[in-house]
VEXDREN-908126 format. One record per residue (C-alpha): x, z, y; residue in one letter; residue number from 0. Coordinates in nm, 4 decimals, m for minus. Example, Ala and Ser with C-alpha at 12.3 -4.5 7.8 and 13.67 -1.06 7.14 Angstrom:
2
<<1.2300 0.7800 m0.4500> 'A' 0>
<<1.3670 0.7140 m0.1060> 'S' 1>
//
This chain:
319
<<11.0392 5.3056 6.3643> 'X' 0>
<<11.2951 5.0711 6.3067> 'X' 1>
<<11.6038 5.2709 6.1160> 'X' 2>
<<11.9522 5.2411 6.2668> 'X' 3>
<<12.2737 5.3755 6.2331> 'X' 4>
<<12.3298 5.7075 6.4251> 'X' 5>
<<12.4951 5.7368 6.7745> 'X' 6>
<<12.8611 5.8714 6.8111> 'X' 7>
<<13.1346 5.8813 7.0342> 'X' 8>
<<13.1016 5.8160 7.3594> 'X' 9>
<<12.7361 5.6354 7.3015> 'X' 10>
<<12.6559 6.0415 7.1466> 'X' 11>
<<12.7425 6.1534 7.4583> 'X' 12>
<<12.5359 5.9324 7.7015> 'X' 13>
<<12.2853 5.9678 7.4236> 'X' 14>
<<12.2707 6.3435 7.4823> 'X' 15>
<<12.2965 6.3235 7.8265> 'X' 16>
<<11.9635 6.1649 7.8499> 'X' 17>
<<11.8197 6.3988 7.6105> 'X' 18>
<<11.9217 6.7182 7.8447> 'X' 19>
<<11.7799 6.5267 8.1566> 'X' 20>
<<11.4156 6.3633 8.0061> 'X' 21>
<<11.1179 6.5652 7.9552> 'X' 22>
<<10.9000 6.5645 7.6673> 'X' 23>
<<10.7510 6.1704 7.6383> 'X' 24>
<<11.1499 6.0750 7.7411> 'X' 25>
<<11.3251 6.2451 7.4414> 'X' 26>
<<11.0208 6.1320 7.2681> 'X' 27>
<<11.1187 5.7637 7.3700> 'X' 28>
<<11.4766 5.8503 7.2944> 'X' 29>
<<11.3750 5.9329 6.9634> 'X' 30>
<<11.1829 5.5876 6.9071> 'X' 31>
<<11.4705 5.3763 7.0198> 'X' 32>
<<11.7278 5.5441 6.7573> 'X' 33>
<<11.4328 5.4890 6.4856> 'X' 34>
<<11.4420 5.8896 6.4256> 'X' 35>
<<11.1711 6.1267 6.4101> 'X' 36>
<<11.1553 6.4126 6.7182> 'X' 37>
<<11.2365 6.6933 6.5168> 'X' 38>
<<11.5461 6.4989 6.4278> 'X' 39>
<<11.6408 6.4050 6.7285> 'X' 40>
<<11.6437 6.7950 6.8175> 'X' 41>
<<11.8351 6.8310 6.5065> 'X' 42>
<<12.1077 6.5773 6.6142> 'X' 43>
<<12.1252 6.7369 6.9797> 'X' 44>
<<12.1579 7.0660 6.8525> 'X' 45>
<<12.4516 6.9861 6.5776> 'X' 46>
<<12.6701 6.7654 6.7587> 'X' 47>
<<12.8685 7.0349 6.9759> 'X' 48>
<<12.8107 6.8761 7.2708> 'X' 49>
<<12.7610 7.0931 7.5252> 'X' 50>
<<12.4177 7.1440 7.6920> 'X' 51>
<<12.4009 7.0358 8.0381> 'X' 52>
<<12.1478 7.1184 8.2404> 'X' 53>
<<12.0453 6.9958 8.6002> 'X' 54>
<<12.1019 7.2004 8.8881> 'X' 55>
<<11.8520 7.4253 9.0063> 'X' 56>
<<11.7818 7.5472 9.3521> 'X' 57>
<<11.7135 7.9103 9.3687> 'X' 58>
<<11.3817 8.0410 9.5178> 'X' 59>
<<11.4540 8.2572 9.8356> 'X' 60>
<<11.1728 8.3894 9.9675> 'X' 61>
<<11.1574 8.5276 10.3387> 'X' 62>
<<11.1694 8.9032 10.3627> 'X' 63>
<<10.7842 9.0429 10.5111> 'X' 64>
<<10.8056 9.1508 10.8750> 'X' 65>
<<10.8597 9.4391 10.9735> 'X' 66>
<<10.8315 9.4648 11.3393> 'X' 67>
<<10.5423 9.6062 11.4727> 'X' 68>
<<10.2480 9.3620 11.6565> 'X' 69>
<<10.3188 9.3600 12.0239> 'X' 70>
<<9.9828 9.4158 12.2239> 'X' 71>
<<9.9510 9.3734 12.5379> 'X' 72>
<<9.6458 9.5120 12.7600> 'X' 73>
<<9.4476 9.3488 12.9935> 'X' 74>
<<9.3014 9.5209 13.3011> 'X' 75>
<<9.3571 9.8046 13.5626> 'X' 76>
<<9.2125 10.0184 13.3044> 'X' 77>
<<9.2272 9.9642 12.8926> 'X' 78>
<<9.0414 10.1841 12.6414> 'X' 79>
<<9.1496 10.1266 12.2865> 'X' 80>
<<8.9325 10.3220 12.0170> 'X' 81>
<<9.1355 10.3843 11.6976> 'X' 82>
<<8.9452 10.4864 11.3986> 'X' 83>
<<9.0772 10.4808 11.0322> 'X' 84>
<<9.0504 10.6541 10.6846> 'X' 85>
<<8.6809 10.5572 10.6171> 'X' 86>
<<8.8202 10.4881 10.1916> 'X' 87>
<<8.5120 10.2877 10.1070> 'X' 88>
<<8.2868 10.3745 9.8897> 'X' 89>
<<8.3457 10.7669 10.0388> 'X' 90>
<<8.2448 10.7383 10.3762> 'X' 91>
<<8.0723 10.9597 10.5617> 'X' 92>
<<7.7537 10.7677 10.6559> 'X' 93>
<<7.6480 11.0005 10.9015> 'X' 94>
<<7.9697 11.0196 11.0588> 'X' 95>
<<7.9946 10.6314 11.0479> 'X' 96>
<<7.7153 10.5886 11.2166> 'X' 97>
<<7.7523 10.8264 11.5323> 'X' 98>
<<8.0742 10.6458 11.5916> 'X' 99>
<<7.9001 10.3586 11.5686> 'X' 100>
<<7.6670 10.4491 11.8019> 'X' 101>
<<7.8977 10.5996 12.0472> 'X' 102>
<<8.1439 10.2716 12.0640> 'X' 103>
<<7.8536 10.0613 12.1044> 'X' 104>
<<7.7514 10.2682 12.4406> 'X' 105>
<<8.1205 10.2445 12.5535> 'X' 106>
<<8.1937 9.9093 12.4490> 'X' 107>
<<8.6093 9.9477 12.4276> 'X' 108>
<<8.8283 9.6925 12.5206> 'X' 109>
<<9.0364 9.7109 12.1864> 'X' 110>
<<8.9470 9.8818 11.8239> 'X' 111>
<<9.2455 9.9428 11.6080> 'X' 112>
<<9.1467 10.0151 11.2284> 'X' 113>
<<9.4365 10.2190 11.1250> 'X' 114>
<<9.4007 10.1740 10.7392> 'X' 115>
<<9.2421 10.2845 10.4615> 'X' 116>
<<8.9022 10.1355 10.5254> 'X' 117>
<<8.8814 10.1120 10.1602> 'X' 118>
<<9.0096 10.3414 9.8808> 'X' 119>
<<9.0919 10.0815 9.6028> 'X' 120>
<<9.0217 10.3954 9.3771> 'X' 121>
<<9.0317 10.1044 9.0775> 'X' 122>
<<9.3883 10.0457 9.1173> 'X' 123>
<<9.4893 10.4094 9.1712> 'X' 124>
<<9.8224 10.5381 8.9809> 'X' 125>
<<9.6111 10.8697 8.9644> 'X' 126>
<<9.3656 10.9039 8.6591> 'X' 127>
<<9.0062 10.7528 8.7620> 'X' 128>
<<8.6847 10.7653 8.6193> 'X' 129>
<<8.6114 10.4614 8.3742> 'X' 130>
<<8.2815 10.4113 8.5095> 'X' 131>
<<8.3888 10.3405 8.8445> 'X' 132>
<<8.6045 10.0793 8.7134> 'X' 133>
<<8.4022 9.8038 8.7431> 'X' 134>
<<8.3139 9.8615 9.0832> 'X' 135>
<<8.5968 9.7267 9.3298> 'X' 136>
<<8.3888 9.4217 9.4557> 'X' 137>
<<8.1061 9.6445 9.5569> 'X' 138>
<<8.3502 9.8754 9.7622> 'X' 139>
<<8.4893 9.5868 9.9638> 'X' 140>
<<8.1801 9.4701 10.0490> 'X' 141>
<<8.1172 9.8084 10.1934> 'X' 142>
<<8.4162 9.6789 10.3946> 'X' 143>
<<8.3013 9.3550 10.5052> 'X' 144>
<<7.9804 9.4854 10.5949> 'X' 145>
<<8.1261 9.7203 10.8414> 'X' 146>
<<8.2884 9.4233 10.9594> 'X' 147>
<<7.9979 9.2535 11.0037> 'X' 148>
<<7.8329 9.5459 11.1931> 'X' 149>
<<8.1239 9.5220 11.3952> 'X' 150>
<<8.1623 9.1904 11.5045> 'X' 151>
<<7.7653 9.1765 11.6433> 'X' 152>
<<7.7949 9.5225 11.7760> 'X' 153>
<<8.1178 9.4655 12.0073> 'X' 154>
<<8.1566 9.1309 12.0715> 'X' 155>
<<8.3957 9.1602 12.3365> 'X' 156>
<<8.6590 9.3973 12.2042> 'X' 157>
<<8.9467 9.2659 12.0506> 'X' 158>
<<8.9662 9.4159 11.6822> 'X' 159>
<<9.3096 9.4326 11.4418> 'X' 160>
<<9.3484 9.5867 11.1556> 'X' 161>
<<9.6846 9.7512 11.0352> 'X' 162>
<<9.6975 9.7927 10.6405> 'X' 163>
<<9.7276 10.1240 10.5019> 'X' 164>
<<9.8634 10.3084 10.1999> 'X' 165>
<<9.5034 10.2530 9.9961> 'X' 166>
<<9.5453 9.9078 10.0699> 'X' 167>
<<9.8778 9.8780 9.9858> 'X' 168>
<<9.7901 9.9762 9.6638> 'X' 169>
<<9.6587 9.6709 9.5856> 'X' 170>
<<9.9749 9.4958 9.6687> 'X' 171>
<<10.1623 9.7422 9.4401> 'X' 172>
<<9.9216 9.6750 9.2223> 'X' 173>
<<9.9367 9.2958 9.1770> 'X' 174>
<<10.3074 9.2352 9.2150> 'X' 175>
<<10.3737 9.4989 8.9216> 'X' 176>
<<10.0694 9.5157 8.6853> 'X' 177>
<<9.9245 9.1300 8.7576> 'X' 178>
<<10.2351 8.9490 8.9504> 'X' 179>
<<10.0900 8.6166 8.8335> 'X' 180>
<<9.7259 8.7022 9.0178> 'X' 181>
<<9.9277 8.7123 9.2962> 'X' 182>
<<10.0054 8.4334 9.3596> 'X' 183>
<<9.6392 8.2704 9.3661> 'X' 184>
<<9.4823 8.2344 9.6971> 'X' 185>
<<9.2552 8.4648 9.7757> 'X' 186>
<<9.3925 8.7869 9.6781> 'X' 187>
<<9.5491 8.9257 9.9854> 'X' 188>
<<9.3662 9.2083 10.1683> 'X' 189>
<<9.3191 8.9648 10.4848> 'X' 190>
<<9.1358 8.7231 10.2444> 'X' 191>
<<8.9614 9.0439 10.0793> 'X' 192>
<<8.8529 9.1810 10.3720> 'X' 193>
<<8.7644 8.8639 10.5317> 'X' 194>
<<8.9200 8.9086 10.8383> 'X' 195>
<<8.9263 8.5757 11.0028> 'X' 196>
<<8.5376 8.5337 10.9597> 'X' 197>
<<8.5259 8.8210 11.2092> 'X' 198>
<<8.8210 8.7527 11.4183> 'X' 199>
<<9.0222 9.0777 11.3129> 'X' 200>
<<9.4360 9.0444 11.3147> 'X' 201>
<<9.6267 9.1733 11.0384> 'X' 202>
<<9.8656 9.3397 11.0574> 'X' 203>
<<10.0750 9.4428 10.7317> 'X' 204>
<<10.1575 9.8073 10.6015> 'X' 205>
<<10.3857 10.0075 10.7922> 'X' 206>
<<10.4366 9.7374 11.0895> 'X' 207>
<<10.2122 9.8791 11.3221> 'X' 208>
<<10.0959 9.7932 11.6629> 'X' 209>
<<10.3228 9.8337 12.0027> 'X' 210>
<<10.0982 9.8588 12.2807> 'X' 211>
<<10.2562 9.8219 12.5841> 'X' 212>
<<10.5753 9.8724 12.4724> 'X' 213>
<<10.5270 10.2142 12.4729> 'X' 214>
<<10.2568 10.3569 12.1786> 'X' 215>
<<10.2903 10.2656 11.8300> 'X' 216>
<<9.9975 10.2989 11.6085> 'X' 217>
<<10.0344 10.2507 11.2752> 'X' 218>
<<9.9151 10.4308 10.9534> 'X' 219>
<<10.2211 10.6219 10.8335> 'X' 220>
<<10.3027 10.7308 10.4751> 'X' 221>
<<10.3592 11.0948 10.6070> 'X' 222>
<<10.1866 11.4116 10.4752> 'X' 223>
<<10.2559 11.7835 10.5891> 'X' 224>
<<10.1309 12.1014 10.5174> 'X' 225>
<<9.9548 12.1554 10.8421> 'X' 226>
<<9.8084 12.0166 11.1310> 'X' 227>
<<10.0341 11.8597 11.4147> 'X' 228>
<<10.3303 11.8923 11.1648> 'X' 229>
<<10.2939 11.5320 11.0796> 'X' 230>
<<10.2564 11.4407 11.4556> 'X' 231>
<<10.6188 11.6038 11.4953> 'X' 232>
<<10.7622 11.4491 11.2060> 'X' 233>
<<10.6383 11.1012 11.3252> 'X' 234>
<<10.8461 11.1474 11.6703> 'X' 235>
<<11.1385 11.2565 11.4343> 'X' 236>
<<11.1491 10.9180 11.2792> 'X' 237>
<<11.0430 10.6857 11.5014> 'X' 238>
<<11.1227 10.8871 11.8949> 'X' 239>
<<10.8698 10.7732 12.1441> 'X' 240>
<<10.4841 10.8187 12.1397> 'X' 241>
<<10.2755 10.7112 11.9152> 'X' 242>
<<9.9785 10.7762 11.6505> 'X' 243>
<<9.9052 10.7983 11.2973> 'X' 244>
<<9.6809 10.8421 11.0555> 'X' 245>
<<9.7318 10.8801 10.7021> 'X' 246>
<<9.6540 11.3074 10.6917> 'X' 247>
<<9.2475 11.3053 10.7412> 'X' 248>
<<9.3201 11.6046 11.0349> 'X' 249>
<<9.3616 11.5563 11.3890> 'X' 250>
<<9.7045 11.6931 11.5422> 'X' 251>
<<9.9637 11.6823 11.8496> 'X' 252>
<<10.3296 11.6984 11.9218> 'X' 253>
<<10.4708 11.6734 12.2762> 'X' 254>
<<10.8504 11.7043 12.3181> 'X' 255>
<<11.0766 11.7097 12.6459> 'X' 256>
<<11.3977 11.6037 12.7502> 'X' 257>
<<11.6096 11.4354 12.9474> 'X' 258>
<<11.4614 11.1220 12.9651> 'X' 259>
<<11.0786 11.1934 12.9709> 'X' 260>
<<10.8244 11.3658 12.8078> 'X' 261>
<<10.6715 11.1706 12.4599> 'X' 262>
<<10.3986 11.2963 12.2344> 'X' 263>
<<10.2808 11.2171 11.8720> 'X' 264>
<<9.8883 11.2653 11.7671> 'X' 265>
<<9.7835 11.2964 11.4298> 'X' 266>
<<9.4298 11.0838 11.4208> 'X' 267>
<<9.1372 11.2108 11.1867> 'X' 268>
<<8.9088 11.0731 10.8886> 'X' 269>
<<8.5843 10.9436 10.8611> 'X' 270>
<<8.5340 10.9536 10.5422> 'X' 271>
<<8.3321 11.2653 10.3151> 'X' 272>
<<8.4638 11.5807 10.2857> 'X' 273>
<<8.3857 11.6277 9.9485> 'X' 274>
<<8.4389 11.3214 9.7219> 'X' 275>
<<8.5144 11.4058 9.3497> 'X' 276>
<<8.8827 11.3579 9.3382> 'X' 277>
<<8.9693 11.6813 9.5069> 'X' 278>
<<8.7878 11.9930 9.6133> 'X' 279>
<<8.7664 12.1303 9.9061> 'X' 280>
<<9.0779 11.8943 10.1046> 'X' 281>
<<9.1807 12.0335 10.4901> 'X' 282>
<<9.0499 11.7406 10.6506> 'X' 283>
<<8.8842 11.7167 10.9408> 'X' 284>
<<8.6522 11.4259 11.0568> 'X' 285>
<<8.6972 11.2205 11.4178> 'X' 286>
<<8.8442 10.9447 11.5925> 'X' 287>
<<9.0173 10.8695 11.9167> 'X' 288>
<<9.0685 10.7147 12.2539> 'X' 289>
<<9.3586 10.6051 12.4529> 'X' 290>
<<9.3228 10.4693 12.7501> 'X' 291>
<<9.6173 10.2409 12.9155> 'X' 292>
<<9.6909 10.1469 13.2979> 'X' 293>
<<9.8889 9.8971 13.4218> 'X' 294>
<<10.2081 10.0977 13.4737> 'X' 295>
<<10.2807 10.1117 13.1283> 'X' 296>
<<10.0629 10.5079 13.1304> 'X' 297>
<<9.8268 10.6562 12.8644> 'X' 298>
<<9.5991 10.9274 12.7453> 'X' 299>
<<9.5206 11.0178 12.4432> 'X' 300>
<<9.1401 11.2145 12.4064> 'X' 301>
<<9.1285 11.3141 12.0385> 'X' 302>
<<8.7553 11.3537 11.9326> 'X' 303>
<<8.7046 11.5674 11.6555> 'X' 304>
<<8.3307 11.5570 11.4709> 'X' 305>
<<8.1911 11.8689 11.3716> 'X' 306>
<<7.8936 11.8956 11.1505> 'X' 307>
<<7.8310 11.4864 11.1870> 'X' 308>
<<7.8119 11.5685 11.6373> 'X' 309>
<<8.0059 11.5248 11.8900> 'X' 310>
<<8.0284 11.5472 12.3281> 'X' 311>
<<8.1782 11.3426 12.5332> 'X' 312>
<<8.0923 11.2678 12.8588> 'X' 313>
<<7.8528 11.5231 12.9149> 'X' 314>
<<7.6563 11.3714 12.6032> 'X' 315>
<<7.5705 11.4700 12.2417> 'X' 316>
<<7.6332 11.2563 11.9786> 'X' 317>
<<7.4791 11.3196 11.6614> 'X' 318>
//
């Protein structure tokens, strides 16, 4: 390096300026052209008293997630949307699983709404889990996918969306305070998890929920009560209208009166085992439903409890 005499004045200042605004290999050349080592030059930044001046920075804003429901739409004189939810892979009932299976490939609905917790995500649980099962959260989503898969061949002409549940959004709770920088790789969202493009499934994210015709809102819900149809009621008390969740593992209904109509809340069922090993013998009851939609904005709900892996509808057993 060729030695010179230190900068000062107003040549310190430009001299600094550059320093604050060069990366590394700048203050590095900075450095060469005063014939100084870099640890001196830091040393001569940091002792002059100039002040530090750094660049302006524009803040990150990120957009706030949505949280209006999906707006659906049917198609038809006649619309028959099957809503099934709670399977919490690995801890479905098989047996169950595959009756319903069996009974929406005879009837072939027009829509199937999964309304969350297809998987458990026991791994990421706040709760204490078994340390054996930790190593097991890729083989429970493919459980998932699977069912997908089943799905998509099964009923390829019903129009499928998923709506994210409180199991699943423990894995968001999970990344954005235990892992925040997995978060932000591709691939780790439930949609990408669960594959849901590869068979055509929407998502739609926790607690938005699906409007369907403007007038029924299904979404998963984040309510629990003591007993059955108490949820159902609660669920009209803070949203009004009609609507379903799931979310309780019991089936359940609330109609209320007034003024301007009549409006009911259900309370949708489980279809996963009654007796995995994280609690003993849990009220829940096992089922799925139905709601059919005309084209003057009407429904019906038929709730369809399982019993004992069988069920009848139409005048047909199930089992």
């Amino acid at each position: 390096m060729t030695k010179r005499k230190r900068p000062a004045g107003k040549e310190l200042e430009d001299w600094c300026r550059h320093w604050d605004e060069s990366n590394h290999n700048g203050k590095l050349a900075l450095c060469q052209k005063l014939g100084v080592t870099y640890d001196t030059g830091k040393h001569i930044r940091s002792e002059c008293g100039i002040p530090i001046k750094t660049p302006p920075t524009t803040p990150v804003i990120s957009e706030p997630r949505v949280n209006v429901p999906l707006h659906l739409r049917t198609k038809g004189d006649i619309a028959t949307v099957a809503i099934v939810g709670d399977f919490h892979h690995p801890y479905q009932d098989n047996r169950v699983v595959a009756v319903v299976e069996d009974f929406l490939g005879t009837i072939q609905p027009d829509y199937l709404i999964y309304n969350g917790d297809v998987n458990d995500f026991y791994q990421v649980s706040v709760f204490a889990k078994d340390p054996t099962r930790l190593g097991s959260l890729q083989s429970d989503i493919d459980v998932t996918t699977n069912m997908f898969k089943r799905h998509d061949a099964l009923l390829p002409n019903t129009k499928k969306i998923f709506v994210e549940g409180t199991h699943e959004n423990r894995w968001f709770k999970y990344l954005q305070q235990q892992a925040p920088a997995v978060s932000a790789l591709h691939g780790n969202t439930i949609s990408e998890l669960y594959k849901l493009a590869d068979f055509d499934i929407d998502y739609v994210p926790f607690e938005r929920g699906v409007l369907i015709n403007h007038i029924f809102l299904v979404l998963h819900g984040d309510i629990v009560s003591a007993h059955s149809s108490y949820t159902a009621k609660r669920h009209y008390e803070k949203h009004g209208g009609c609507g379903m969740c799931n979310h309780t593992h019991r089936g359940g209904s609330y109609y209320k009166r007034d003024r301007f109509g009549v409006w009911g809340w259900w309370e949708n069922f489980c279809l996963c085992r009654l007796d995995p090993d994280w609690v003993q013998n849990p009220d829940w009851v096992q089922g799925f439903s139905l709601v059919h939609f005309d084209n003057k904005d009407r429904f019906w709900v038929e709730q369809i409890p399982i019993i004992n892996s069988m069920f009848i509808y139409g005048g047909k057993v199930y089992k």
